[in-house]
N, C-alpha and C positions, 0 to 999 in steps of 0.2 A: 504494500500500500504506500502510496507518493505522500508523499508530506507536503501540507498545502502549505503556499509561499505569503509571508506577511505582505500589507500593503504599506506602498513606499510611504516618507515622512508625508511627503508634500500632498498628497494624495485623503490621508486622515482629517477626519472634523478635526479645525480647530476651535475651543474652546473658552468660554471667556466665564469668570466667576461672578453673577452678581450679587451684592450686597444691596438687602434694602432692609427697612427700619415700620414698622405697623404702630404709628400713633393714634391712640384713644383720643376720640372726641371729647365725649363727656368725663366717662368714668375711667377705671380700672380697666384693662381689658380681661374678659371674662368668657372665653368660647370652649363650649365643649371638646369640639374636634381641634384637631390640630391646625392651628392655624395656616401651618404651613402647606399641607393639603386643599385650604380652605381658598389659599392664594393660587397654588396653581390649579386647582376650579375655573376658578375666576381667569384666569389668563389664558386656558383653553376656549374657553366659552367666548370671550373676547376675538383670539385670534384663528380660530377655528380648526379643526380637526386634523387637517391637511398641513395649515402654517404650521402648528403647533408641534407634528413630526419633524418637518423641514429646522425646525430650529431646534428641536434635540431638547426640550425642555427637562430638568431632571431635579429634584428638590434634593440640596444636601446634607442641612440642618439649619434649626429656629432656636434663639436662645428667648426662653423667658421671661428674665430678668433683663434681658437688654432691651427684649422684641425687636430683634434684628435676626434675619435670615439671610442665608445664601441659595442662588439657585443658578445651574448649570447652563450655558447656552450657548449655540452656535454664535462664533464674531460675527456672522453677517445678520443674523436675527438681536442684536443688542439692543437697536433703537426701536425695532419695535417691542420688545419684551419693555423697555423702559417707557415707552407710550401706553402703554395697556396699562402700567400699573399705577398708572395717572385715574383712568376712569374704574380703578377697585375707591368705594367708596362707602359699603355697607357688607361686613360677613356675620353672618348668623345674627340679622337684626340689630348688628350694633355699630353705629358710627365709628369709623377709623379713616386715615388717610396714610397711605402706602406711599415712603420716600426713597428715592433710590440712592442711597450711599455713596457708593462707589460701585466700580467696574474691576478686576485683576485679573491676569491671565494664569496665577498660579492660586493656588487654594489655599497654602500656607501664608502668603501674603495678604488675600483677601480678609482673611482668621486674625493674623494680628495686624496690620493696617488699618484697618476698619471696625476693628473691636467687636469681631463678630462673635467672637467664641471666648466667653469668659467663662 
């Protein structure tokens, strides 16, 4: 049996890290599911079923206490991921507004640059 051959560098998705941050309106925030679920919901739904492949969307981790998240995306898909997350503006009933942090193309940078992961 042939051993299948990797594909070349140039060839591979590349990848870009984004950081964003889910600020409470009113209160506390308070959502059952994970929010971070909750967001890429929301961003499928936005940019539909088809975009939403094409850019490789992939949720990394949500911290808590910071309410800041990372999520995975094709570089050519950034500005729209980063437009969509303009019009997230209600999850499970409750007022938030989704800001986008920063951008990184490594995940260890994104982590501590961006104070995503405390």
């Amino acid at each position: 049996m042939q051993k299948m051959k990797s594909l070349l560098p140039s060839l591979k998705e590349k990848k870009r890290y984004l950081v964003f941050e889910a600020i409470p309106v009113n209160s506390k925030l308070n959502i059952k599911q994970s929010l971070l679920n909750s967001v890429m919901t929301k961003i499928k739904n936005l940019l539909g079923v088809f975009e939403s492949a094409k850019a490789g969307i992939m949720p990394i981790e949500f911290n808590k206490s910071t309410n800041k998240g990372i999520i995975r995306v094709n570089n050519q898909y950034v500005d729209k991921v980063k437009s969509t997350l303009l019009f997230i503006n209600e999850i499970e009933s409750q007022q938030v507004i989704i800001r986008s942090v920063g951008i990184s193309g490594m995940i260890n940078k994104a982590k501590t640059k961006f104070k995503a992961a405390e």
